[in-house]
Structure formats: C-alpha cells, structure tokens
C-alpha positions in Angstrom: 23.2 80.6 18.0 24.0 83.9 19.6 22.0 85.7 16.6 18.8 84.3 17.3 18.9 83.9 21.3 19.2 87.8 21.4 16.2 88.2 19.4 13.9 85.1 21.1 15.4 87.2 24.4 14.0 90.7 22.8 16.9 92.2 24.3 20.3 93.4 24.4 21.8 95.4 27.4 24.3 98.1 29.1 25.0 99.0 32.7 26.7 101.7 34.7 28.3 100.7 37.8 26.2 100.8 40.5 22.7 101.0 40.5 20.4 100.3 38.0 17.2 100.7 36.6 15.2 97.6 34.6 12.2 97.3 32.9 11.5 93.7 33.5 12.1 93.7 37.5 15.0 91.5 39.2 13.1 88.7 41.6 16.2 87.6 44.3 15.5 83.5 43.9 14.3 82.4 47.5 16.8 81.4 50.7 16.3 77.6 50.2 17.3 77.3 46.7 13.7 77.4 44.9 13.4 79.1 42.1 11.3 81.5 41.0 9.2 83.0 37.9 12.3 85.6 36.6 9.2 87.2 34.8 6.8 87.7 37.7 6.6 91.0 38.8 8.3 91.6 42.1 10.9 94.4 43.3 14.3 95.2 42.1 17.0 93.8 43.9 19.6 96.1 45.6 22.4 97.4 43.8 25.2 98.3 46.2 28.7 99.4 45.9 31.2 97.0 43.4 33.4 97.0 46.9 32.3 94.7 49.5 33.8 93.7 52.4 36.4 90.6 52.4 39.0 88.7 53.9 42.9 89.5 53.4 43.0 87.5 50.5 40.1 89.8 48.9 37.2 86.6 48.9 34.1 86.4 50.6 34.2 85.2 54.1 32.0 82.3 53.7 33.3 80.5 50.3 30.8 77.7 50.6 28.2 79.6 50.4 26.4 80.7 47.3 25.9 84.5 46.1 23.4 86.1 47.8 21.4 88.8 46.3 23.2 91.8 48.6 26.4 91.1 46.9 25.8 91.8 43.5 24.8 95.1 41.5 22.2 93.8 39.0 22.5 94.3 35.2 19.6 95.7 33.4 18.0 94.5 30.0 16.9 96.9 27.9 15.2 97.1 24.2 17.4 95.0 21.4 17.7 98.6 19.3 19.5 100.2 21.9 23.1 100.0 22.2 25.5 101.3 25.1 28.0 104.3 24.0 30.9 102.5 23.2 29.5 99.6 21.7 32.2 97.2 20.3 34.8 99.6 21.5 37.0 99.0 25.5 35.2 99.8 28.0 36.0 99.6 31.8 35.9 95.8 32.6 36.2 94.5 36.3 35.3 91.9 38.8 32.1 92.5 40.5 31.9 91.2 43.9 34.1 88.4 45.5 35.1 84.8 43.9 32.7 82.1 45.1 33.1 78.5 45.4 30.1 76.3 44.2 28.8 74.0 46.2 29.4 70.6 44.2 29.1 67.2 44.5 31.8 64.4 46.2 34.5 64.0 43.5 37.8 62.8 43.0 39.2 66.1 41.9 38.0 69.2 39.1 40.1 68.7 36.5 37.8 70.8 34.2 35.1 73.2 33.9 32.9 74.7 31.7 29.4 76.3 31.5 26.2 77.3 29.1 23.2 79.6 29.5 19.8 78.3 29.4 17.7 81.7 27.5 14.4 79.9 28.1 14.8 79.2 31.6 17.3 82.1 32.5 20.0 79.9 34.1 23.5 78.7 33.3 24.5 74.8 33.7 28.1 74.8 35.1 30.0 71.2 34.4 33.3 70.2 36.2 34.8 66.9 36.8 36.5 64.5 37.2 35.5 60.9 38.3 32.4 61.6 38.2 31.6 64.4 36.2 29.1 66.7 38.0 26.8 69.8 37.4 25.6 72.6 38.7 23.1 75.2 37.9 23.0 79.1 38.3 20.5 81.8 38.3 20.5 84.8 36.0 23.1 87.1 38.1 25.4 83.6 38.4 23.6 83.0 42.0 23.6 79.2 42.6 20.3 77.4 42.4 20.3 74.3 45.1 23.4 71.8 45.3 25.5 70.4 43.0 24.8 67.2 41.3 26.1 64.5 39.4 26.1 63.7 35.8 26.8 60.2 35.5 27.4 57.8 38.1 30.0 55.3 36.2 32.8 54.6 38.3 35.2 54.8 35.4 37.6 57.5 35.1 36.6 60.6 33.7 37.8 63.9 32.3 37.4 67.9 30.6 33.4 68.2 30.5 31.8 70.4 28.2 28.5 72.2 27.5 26.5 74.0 25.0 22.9 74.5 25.5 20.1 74.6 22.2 16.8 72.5 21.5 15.4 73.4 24.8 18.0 71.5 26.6 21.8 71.7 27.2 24.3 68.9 26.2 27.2 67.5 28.1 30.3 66.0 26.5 33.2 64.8 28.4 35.9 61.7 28.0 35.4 58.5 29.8 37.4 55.2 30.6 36.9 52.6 28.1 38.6 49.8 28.7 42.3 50.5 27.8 41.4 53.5 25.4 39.3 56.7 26.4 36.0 57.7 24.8 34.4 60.5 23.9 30.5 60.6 25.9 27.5 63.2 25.5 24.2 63.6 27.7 21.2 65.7 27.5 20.2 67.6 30.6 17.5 69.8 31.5 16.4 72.7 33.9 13.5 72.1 36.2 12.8 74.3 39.4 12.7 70.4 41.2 16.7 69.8 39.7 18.7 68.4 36.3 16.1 66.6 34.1 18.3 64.0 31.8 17.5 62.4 28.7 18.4 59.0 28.9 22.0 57.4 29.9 25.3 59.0 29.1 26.2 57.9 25.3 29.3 57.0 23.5 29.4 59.0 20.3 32.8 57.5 18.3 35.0 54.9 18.7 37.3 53.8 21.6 40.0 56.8 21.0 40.0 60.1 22.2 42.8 62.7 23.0 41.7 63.2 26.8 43.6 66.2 27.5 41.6 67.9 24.6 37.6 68.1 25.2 34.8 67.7 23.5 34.1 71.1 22.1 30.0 71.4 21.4 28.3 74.0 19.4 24.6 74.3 18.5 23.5 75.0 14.7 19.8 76.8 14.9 19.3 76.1 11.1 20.1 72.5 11.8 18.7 72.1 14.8 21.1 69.6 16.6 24.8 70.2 17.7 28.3 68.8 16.5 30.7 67.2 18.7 34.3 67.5 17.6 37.2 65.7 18.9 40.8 65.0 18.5 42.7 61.4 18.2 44.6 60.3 15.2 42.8 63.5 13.2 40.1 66.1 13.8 36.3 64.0 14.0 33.0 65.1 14.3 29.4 63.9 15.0 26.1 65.6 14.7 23.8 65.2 18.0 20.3 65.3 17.9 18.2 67.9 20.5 17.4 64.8 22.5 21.1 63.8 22.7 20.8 60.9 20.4 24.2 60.8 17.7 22.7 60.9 14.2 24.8 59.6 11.0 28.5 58.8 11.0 31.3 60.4 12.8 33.4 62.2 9.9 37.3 62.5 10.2 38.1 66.0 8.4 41.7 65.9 9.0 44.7 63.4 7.9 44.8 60.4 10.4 48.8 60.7 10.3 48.9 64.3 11.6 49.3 65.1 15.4 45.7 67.2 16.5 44.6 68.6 19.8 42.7 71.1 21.4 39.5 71.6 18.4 37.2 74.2 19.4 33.7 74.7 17.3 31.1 77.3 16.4 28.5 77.7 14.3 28.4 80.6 12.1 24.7 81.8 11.3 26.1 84.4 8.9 28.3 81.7 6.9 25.7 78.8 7.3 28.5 76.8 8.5 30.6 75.1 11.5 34.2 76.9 11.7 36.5 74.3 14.1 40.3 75.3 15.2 42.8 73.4 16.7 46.5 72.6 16.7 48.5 70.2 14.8 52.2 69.4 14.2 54.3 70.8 11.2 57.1 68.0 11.6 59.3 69.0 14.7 57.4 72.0 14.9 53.8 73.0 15.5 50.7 75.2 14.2 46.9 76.0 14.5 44.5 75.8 11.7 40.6 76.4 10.5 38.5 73.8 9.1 34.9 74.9 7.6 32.2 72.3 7.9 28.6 72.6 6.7 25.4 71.4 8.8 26.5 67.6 8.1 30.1 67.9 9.4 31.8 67.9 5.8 34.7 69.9 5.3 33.7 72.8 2.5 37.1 74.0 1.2 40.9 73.8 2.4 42.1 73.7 5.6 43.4 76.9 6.2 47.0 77.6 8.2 46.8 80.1 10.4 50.4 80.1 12.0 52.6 78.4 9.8 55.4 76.7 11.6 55.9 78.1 15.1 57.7 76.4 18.3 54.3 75.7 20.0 50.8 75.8 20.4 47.8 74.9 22.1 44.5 75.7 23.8 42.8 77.0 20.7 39.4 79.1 20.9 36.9 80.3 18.6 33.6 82.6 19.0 31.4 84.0 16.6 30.4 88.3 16.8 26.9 88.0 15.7 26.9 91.4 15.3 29.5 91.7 12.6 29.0 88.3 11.5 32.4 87.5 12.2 34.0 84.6 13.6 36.9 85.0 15.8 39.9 82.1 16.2 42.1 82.7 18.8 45.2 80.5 20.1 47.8 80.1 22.8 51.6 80.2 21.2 55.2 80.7 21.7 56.1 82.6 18.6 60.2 84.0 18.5 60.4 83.3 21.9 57.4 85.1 22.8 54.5 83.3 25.0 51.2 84.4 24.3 47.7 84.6 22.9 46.8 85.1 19.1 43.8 86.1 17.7 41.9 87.0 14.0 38.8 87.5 12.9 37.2 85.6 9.7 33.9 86.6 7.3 31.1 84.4 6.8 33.0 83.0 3.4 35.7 81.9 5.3 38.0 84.7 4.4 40.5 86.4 7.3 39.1 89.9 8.5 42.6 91.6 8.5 46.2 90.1 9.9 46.2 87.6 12.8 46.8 90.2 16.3 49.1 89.1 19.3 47.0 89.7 22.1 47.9 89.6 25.6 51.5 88.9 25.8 53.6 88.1 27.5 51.0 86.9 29.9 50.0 83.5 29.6 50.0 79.7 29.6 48.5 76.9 28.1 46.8 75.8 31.2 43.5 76.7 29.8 42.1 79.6 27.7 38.9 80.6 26.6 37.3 83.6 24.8 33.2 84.4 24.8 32.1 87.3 22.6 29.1 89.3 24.0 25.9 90.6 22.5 25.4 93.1 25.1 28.6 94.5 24.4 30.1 93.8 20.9 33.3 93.1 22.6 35.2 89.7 24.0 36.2 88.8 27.4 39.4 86.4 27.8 39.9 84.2 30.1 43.3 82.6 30.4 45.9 81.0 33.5 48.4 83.7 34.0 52.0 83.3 35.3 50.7 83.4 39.2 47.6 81.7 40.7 44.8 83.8 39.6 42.9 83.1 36.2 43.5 86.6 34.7 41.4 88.0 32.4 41.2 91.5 29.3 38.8 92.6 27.0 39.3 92.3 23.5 37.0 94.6 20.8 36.1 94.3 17.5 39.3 95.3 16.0 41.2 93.0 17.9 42.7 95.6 20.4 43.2 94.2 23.9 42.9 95.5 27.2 45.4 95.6 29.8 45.3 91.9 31.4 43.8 91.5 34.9 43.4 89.1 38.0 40.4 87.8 37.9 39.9 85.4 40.3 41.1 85.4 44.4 39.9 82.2 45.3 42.9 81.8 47.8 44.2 78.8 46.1 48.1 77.9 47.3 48.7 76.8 43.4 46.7 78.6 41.0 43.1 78.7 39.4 43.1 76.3 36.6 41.4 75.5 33.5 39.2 79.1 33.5 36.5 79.4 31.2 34.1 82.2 30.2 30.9 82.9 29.2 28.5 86.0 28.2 25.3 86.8 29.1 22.8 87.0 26.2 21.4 90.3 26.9 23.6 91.8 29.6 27.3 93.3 29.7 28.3 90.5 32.3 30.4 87.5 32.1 31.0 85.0 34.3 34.8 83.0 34.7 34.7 79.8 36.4 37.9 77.9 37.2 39.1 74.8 39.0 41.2 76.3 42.2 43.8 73.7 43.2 42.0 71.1 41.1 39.8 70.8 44.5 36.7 73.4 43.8 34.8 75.1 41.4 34.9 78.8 41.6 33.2 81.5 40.2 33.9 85.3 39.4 31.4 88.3 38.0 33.0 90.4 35.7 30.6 93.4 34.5 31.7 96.2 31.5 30.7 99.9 31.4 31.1 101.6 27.6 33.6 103.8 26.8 32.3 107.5 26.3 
C-alpha cells in the first residue's frame, strides 16, 4: 500500500535537474555487484548533466553493462510534510540518462516484464520471461545489483510474469504449461545482499485454465496482510496469498463464466478498504471495460460497474491508486469512433466516479502493452504505453486527468519495437523507472525523472 510505505519510508521527495542536495547521503553500491548499507553514512554520489554521451542511436555504448553511478543525477528524499511546487500538477518529465539492457539469465525469449520496489531493503525486483521466467534485482537509482537469475527451473512453457512486493517479501505470478491447459503460478522471493531468497517451490493457485495473454495482476492489502491474485478464463477469478506465498481459502469467480474477460488489473484501496480490479469483456459483437469492487476476502461488494458501454475494442486495462487523494484511477486502451487511444477516470473510496472518464493520449497508441504507476513524490502519473514506432513512449498524467504531450521513452536500438513497457514509482522520489522487452530478446530499462511546475 502506497499510503503506508511513504510513511514506514518517513519520506516523500522533489528534485531539480541537476545536482542535488540529500539529507540521508547516496552510497554508489560497489563495482562487483555487492551491496551496501543505503543508510550508512558515506558521500553523495555525483550529479552530472541529464546529457551524456551516446551512440547515434542515442544509448549507451556498452548496453550490457549495468548503470554506473556517473550516469545518473541522484534524487533526493526529503521530510514527508514537504511537497515540491507543483505538486499533483505537470511538471517537466524526461528520460534521465541512456536505456540500459539488464544483464539476465539464458531464456528462450522476454515475452513480458514487470517490476516492484522492495521499501525495506531499497531495491526493485524486475521479472521477465519466458521459458523460464527469470529476475533481476535493482538498487535504489535503478543500478543493477549482480546478474540476473532464474525463477523457476520447470522446463514447461511459460509466460507474462508479474510482481508486487508486501509482507517483507515480493511475489511472483506468471502462467505456466499444464498439460494441454495453462495455469496460473505464484512464488515468494526475497532480497539478500548474497542473491533471490525463495520461499518454497513455484505454486499453482487455480485450476488448469488461464487466459495466457492476460497476467496475473498482484496487489498487496496492508490491512489484510496478504495479496490477491486475479486472473482471467471463462470469468474474472481471484485468490488471496498469504506473505509466505502460500494460497489461502478458495479461488472466487466474480464475473459470469459465459462472458469473454481479459486483461484484469488490481489495487488495493486503503481509503475504500477494498480491492478495485478492471478489465475488458465483450458486449456481444462488441467490446467494453468494467470495475469490480472486492473486499479483503475477494467478494464482490456491489455491481459491476460499465465504464465504456459498447465500443469496437479494448484491452490492456490499468489501475492505480493516488494515496494522496484517496483516489483510485482505471485507465484502458480503446478504439472508440474510430479513434485509438487511452482512457482514463478517477474513482472515490465508495466506489463512485471522480468526474467523466478523459481520453488521454490519443491518437498515440497500441494495445501491445500499457501501464500507469501513480507517484507519492509527485501526486501525478507516468504512462507507459507501445507507441506507433519502436520506442515505448511515455506522458504524464495529473490529478485532474490532464495529459502531457506523449514522448519516446526508450532508444534501446531495437529493429521492431520495445514491447510490453511497464512502469513504476519510486516511493519517496519523483523518478520512475520503464522497463520493456526490446525485440522480445532483452530487458531494457529507462530513468524518467520530474521537476514541478512553478
């Protein structure tokens, strides 16, 4: 929960572009991929100029290799009371330093990625996959720690990983091979400066049956304390995971059976005390996106809501919650009168839309992959999203819903585009991190920093 991570952290955060002052001083993690004690007090890192050498295609000479402390400008914490000018408003979003490819392990090809911060341990956990699905973890500037490594060692085919961290720990989800149908898996994974620390084997959470093009969306409930898996195959189902990765009670099926789902995302809500879970579904010949609310068992509390009513398509469905506001934000891929693009609309803690669902982003877009992460650092969004060339491109989005001008992200060099981008904030700093599958053969990774408006 975004809430409560903020104040465990005792921060939130602003930056100016360029160098920067901290009151808990930067330590640059050691050469050979050790890590060390964030908190320990050591020397700021340099904070150079945003523009660094490159190659023609605008990335860093070496690809392979990992961030290095001279080519990033660090972002400051600062007290939780003090917010940056501009707060919640657009500010000046843009990529900070070159895209990086991870260092991963062997595998057949990254057909998905995702990633999660660790508040305790000040890393990310980036998945990817497939066959098998792999990890990777991060420092706190996105730096990576040591080499990739994998996540399960099952031979069977394997898909669209996903991961939320809370309980100490993050969890993995991803599909897997079972027999003739697909499956829907989770694993608990830890930090340690040695490498991953797992929780037992890889477990199936539902039945034989899972849509494999749509992931398993995670999401943490602090007031819970365990997570809920939701998935789409013949309806909308969900299962509550324990902190150690262990499933707990039934799976629940929230939606009709006989109704076409995909693509459910999840969050938990701390202001509504509740899940909120979006995804797509067919209206006969046509299709639509809709909001389910679910308490801290998984049960459905009201209607299902229609967002869209009957439009010509959808997919790739978001949602994020503004701890802030207390606001949850559901956002969508659609082709609307012709018109490709992204939706979005902002909901209360009862449930209740927060003004008129907001075309964002058009007529960029495609339903490749899309993803939206709200910062607490920033009271604003990034968005993440496959464009019509071969960069991910990404825009700000603030808390009334106005968009920024869309921008490439990425310039990994790939020959057919960077796929499948996702997104996430930093807890107490205006910095997000895209990641995205270039080529479906590497992982890459791009900085994006914000500076407030005046």
């Amino acid at each position: 929960m975004v809430g409560e991570v903020v104040r465990r952290a005792g921060v939130v955060a602003w930056v100016a572009l360029g160098a920067c002052a901290s009151a808990e001083p930067y330590v640059a993690p050691p050469r050979d991929g050790s890590v060390v004690d964030a908190t320990a007090p050591g020397v700021d890192a340099p904070a150079p100029a945003l523009d660094r050498p490159s190659d023609d295609r605008g990335i860093a000479p070496d690809r392979a290799a990992p961030i290095d402390a001279a080519d990033v400008a660090v972002v400051a914490d600062v007290p939780v009371d003090v917010r940056p000018a501009g707060y919640g408003r657009l500010g000046t979003t843009a990529r900070d330093g070159d895209t990086v490819t991870l260092r991963t392990h062997p595998t057949v090809n990254y057909r998905g990625v995702d990633t999660a911060y660790d508040p305790v341990h000040r890393v990310f956990l980036v998945v990817y996959g497939n066959a098998p699905i792999g990890g990777a973890f991060l420092d706190d500037e996105g730096r990576q720690i040591g080499d990739g490594f994998a996540l399960t060692d099952n031979a069977n085919w394997t898909q669209n990983p996903r991961v939320a961290w809370g309980g100490g720990g993050f969890l993995a989800s991803w599909h897997r091979e079972a027999g003739r149908a697909v499956a829907p898996l989770v694993r608990r994974v830890g930090y340690a400066p040695s490498g991953p620390v797992f929780s037992g084997e890889a477990t199936i959470i539902g039945p034989a049956g899972s849509m494999q093009e749509s992931c398993v969306s995670l999401a943490w409930s602090e007031e819970a304390s365990e997570f809920l898996a939701v998935w789409s195959f013949n309806g909308v189902h969900a299962r509550r995971i324990g902190p150690d990765g262990a499933p707990r009670g039934d799976v629940v099926t929230f939606t009709d059976p006989s109704v076409w789902t995909e693509q459910p995302s999840v969050v938990w809500s701390a202001a509504a005390r509740a899940y909120f879970v979006v995804f797509m579904q067919t209206s006969g010949a046509l299709a639509g996106v809709a909001l389910q609310r679910l308490d801290a068992t998984g049960t459905a509390m009201g209607a299902l809501r229609d967002l869209t009513g009957p439009i010509a398509f959808a997919k790739v469905t978001d949602v994020a919650y503004d701890a802030a506001a207390g606001a949850v934000i559901a956002t969508w891929y659609q082709v609307r009168d012709g018109v490709r693009g992204f939706a979005a609309q902002r909901f209360g803690a009862d449930g209740e839309p927060r003004g008129a669902a907001a075309t964002v982003f058009a007529p960029h877009g495609s339903y490749d992959g899309y993803d939206l992460a709200w910062s607490p650092a920033t009271g604003t969004s990034f968005a993440a999203f496959h464009g019509e060339g071969a960069s991910a491109m990404g825009a700000e989005l603030d808390e009334g819903l106005r968009a920024s001008a869309p921008f490439a992200v990425t310039a990994s060099g790939s020959r057919n585009g960077d796929y499948l981008p996702r997104v996430v904030a930093h807890p107490s700093r205006p910095l997000w991190l895209v990641l995205s599958s270039a080529d479906y053969a590497r992982v890459v990774l791009q900085r994006v920093t914000w500076r407030g408006a005046p």
